[in-house]
N, C-alpha and C positions, 0 to 999 in steps of 0.2 A: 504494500500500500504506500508506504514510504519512499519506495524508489517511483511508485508511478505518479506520484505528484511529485516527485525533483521534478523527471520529465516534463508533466505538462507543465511547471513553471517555468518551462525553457532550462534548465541544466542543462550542460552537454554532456556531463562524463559524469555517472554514477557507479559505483563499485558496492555491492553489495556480497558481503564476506561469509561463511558458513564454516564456523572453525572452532579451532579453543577458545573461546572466547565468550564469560557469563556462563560455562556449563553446558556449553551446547557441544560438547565433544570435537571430537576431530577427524580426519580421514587416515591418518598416519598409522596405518593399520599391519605393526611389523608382528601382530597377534592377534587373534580375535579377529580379524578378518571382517568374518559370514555375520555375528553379531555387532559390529560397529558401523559396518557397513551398510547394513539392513536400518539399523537405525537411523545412520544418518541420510539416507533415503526416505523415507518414512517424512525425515522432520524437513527437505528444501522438495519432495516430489510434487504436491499439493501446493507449496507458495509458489514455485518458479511457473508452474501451471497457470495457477489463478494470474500471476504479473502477466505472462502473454496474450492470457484472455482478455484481460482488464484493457490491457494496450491495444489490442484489435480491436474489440469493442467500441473504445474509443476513438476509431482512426490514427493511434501513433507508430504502431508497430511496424508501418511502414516505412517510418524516417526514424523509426529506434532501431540500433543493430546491439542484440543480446548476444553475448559471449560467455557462454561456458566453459570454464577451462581449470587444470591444475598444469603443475608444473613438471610433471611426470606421473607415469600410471604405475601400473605393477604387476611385478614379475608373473608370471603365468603359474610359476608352480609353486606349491606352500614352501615358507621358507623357514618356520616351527611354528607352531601354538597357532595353528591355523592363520600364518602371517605370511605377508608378503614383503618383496626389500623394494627398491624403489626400481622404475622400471622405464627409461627414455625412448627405449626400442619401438614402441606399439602402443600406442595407445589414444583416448577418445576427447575431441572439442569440438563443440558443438555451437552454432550460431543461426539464431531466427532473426526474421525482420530486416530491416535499413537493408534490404536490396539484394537480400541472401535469396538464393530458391530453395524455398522451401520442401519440403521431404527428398530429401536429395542424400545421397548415400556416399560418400567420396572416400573411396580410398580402402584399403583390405590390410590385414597380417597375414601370415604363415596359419598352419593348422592349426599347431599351438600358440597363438597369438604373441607371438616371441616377437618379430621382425613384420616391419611397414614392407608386405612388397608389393604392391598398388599403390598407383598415384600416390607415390610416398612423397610428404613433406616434410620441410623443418617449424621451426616454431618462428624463426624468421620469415616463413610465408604466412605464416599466420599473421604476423605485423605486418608486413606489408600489406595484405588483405583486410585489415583491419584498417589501417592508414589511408586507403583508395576506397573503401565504402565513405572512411570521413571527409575525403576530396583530397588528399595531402598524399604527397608524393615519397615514398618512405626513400627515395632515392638521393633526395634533397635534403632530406630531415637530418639537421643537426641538435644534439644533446650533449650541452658540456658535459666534461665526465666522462663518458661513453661512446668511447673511440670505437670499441668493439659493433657499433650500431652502423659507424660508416662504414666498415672493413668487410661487415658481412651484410650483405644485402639479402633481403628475401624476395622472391616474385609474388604477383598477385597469383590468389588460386582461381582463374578466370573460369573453372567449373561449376565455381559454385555461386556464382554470379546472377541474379534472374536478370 
């Protein structure tokens, strides 16, 4: 409810966080896995739903672009106490709205969900992609500090583009 009135009050950049934070657990699931995970499903499955309904509803979902994303996924096999370690290789981000096509499937792992080997990307296409929905050219974009942002460039993912 929160993020869809920043929106309609004109915000451009809201981040809405689902973590350690006030008790609402976390996804860092090096045990427990199947029950933190479950849970923490449970507690963003039904809001992040309701925000997109709420924003189509409205007519803004069209010029809002929603980004789901961590920073890495994880490993395919238990790694003890039903846990996972972290996992850069494969794994899922997801984006509706501002000009995504929607129900669109991009990109595959291996059997074992180990390795991206379809339309594999980096997380720097991701920025990029995210940068060219906001009109900004990730190719120009400079960030003091973060050299590493000029040196590696990401392309747009022009698949997933409506």
């Amino acid at each position: 409810l929160c993020a869809r009135r920043l929106v309609e009050r004109g915000v451009r950049f809201v981040q809405v966080y689902h973590g350690n934070n006030g008790g609402a657990g976390h996804w860092d699931a090096h045990k427990g896995l199947r029950t933190s995970h479950a849970r923490q499903c449970r507690q963003v499955d039904q809001p992040i739903g309701a925000l997109l309904a709420d924003l189509k509803r409205r007519g803004l979902l069209d010029e809002t672009l929603v980004v789901w994303a961590s920073e890495f996924g994880r490993t395919p096999g238990s790694q003890h106490s039903d846990g996972r370690d972290h996992h850069p290789y494969g794994f899922t981000v997801w984006m509706a709205g501002g000009g995504i096509r929607g129900g669109t499937a991009h990109g595959a792992t291996d059997e074992l969900g180990f390795h991206a080997v379809e339309n594999r990307h980096y997380v720097t296409d991701v920025h990029a992609t995210v940068l060219h929905q906001l009109g900004l050219n990730s190719h120009r974009l400079v960030v003091p500090g973060r050299q590493r942002l000029q040196r590696e460039f990401g392309e747009v993912i022009h698949e997933i583009i409506a």
